[in-house]
BASEVEX-10383 format. One record per residue (C-alpha): chain; x, y, z; residue in one letter. Coordinates in nm, 3 decimals, m for minus. Example, Ala and Ser with C-alpha at 12.3 -4.5 7.8 and 13.67 -1.06 7.14 Angstrom:
BEGIN
(r A,(1.230,m0.450,0.780),A)
(r A,(1.367,m0.106,0.714),S)
//
This chain:
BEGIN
(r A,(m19.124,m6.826,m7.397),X)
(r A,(m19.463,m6.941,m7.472),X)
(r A,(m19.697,m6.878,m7.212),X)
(r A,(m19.926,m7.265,m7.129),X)
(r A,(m20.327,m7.202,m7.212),X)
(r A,(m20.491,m7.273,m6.859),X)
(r A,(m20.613,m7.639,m6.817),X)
(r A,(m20.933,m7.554,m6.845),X)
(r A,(m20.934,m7.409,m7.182),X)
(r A,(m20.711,m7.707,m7.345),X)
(r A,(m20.959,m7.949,m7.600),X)
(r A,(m20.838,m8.312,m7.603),X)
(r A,(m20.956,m8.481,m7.918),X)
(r A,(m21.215,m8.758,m7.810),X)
(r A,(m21.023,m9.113,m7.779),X)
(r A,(m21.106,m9.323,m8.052),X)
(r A,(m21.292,m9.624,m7.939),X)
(r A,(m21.119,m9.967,m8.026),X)
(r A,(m21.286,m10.180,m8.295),X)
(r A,(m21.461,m10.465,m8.163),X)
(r A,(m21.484,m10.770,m8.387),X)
(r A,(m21.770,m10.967,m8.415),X)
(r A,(m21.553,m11.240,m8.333),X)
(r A,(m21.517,m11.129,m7.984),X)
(r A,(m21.896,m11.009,m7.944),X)
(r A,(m22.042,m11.329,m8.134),X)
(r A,(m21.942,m11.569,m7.798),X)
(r A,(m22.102,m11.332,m7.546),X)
(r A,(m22.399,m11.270,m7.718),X)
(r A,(m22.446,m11.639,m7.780),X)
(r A,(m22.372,m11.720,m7.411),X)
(r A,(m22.615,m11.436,m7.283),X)
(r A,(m22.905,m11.567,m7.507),X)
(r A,(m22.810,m11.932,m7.323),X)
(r A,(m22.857,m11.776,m7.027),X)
(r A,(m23.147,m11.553,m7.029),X)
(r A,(m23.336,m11.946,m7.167),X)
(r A,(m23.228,m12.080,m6.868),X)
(r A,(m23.335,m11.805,m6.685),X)
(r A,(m23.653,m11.783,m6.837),X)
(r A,(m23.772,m12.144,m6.944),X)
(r A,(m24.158,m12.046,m6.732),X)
(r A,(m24.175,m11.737,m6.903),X)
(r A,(m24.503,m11.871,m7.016),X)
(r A,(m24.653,m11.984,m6.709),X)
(r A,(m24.528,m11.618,m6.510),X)
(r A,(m24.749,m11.389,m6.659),X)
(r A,(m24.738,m11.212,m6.306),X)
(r A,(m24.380,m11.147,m6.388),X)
(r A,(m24.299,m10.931,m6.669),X)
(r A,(m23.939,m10.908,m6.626),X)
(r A,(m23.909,m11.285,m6.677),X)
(r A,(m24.151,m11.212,m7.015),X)
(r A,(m23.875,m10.887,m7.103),X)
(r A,(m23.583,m11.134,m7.081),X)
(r A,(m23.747,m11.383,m7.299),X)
(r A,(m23.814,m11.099,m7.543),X)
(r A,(m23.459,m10.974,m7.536),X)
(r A,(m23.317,m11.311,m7.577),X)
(r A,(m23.525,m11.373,m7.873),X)
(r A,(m23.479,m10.984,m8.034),X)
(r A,(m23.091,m11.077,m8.020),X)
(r A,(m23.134,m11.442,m8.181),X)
(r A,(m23.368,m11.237,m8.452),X)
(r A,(m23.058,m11.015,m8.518),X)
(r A,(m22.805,m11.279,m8.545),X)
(r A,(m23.013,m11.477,m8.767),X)
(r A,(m23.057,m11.209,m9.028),X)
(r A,(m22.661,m11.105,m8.994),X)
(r A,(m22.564,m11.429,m9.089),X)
(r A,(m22.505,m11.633,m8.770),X)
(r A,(m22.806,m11.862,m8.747),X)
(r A,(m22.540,m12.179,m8.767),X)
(r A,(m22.384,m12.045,m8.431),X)
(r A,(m22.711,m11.994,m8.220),X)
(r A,(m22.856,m12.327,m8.349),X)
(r A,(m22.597,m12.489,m8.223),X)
(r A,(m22.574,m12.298,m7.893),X)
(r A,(m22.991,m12.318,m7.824),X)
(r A,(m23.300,m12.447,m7.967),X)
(r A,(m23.526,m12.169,m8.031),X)
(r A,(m23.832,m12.054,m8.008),X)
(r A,(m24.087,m12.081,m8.242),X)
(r A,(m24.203,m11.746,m8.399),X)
(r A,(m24.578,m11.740,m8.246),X)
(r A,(m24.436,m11.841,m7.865),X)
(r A,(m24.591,m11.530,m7.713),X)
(r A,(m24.939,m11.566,m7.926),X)
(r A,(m25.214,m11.458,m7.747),X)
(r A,(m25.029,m11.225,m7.498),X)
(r A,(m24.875,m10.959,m7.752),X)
(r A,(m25.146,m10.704,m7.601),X)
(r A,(m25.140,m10.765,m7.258),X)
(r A,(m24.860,m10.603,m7.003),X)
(r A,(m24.627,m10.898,m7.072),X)
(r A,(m24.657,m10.951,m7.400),X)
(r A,(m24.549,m10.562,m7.429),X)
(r A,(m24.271,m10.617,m7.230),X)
(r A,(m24.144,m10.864,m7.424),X)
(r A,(m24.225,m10.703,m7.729),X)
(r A,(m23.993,m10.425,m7.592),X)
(r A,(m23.710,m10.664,m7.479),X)
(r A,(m23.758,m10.829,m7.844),X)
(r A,(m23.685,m10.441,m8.006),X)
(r A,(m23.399,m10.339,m7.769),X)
(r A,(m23.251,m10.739,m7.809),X)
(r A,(m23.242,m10.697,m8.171),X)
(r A,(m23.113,m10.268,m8.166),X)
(r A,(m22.847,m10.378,m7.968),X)
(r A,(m22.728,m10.659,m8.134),X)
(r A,(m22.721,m10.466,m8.504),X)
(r A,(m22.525,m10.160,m8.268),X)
(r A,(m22.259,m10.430,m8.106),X)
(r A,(m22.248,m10.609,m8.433),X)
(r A,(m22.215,m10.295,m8.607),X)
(r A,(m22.471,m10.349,m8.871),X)
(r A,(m22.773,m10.191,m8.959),X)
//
């Protein structure tokens, strides 16, 4: 008889992750980019808040993403957004970087969920 390896010396393969269609991830994005708007409608107004200002960014990084993927029909009809120059003025100052960084990580993560480059 064979004797069992010890249980600490047994590799499991890593479980494949299920695919994710963009189907499924299309309606969440669109109702997260719905709700950080609401969320954030004063962004402008709140420069002592740069959270709000990261949000906007985000929101607007993801919209970017699904644009250029092919799903500018679907967020058109879910939002009206903003116009390209909404932060101009601000890009230097503390907010305007953090939305400038929520605008980057809004559109990486999109292109990751999407799984597009």
């Amino acid at each position: 008889m064979l004797a069992s390896p010890a249980p600490d010396s047994v590799q499991l393969p890593p479980r494949p992750k299920a695919p994710v269609s963009a189907d499924t991830v299309l309606p969440q994005l669109l109702e997260l980019i719905c709700d950080l708007y609401d969320e954030t409608r004063d962004f402008l107004d709140r420069t002592d808040d740069a959270q709000l200002w990261y949000n906007r960014g985000y929101a607007n990084g993801v919209i970017y993403a699904l644009d250029r993927i092919g799903y500018a029909r679907q967020v058109a009809s879910a939002l009206e957004p903003d116009a390209e120059n909404a932060i101009a003025g601000h890009e230097t100052l503390p907010w305007g970087k953090a939305y400038r960084h929520g605008w980057d990580m809004g559109q990486k993560e999109t292109y990751e969920v999407m799984e597009t480059g």
